[in-house]
N, C-alpha and C positions, 0 to 999 in steps of 0.2 A: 590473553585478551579478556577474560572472563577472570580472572584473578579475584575482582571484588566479590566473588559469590562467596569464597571462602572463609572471609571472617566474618559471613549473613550466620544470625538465628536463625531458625527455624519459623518463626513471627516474620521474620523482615524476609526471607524467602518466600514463603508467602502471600506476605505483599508486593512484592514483586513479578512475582505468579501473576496477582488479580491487575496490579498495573498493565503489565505486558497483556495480555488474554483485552483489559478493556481496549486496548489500544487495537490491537487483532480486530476486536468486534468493529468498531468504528469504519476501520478499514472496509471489511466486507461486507458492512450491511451501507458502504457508500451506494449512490443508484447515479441513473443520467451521467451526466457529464463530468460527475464525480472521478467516475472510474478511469478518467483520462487524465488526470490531472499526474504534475510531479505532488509526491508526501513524505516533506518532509518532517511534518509531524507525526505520523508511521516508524522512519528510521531515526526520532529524535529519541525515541524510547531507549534507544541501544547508550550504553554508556558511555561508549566513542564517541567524537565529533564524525559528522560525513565529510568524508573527502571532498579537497575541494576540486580536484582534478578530473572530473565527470567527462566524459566524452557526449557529445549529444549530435544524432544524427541527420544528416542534412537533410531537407526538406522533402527535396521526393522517398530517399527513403525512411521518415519516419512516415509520412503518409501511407506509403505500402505498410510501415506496421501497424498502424491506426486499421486500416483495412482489413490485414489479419484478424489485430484481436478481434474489431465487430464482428466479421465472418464467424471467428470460434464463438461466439457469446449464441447467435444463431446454431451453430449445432450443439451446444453444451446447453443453450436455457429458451430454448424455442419455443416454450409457452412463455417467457417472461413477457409483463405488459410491456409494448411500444409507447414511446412519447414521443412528442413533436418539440419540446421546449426546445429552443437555443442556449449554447452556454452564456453565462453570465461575462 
């Protein structure tokens, strides 16, 4: 899967390093309603295509996971500021 690393220089490794890393950043420094969103510009970094065969769960249960993750965001970043915006 990772084959292409092997005939990288040392230069083009790490350029790749700094590509993947910004792409990382982007991700985590998403905020609001970001952080809910599908990203597919996240896993476009990967050299693969993404699969098309995604499973996506039906609506009560992706809501209970919506739920989850806020729930955890309150005990992992429970000083982070609150916002009221709507998604886009």
């Amino acid at each position: 899967m990772d084959d292409d690393l092997q005939g990288m220089t040392r230069e083009e490794l790490e350029n790749e390093v700094r590509r993947l890393r910004q792409g990382i950043r982007e991700h985590r420094d998403s905020s609001g309603h970001q952080l809910c969103w599908h990203h597919p510009a996240l896993w476009g970094l990967l050299p693969e295509p993404m699969r098309s065969d995604i499973k996506v769960p039906q609506w009560p249960q992706f809501m209970r996971g919506c739920v989850r993750y806020r729930q955890s965001l309150d005990q992992e970043l429970p000083s982070a500021e609150r916002i009221e915006d709507e998604a886009p």
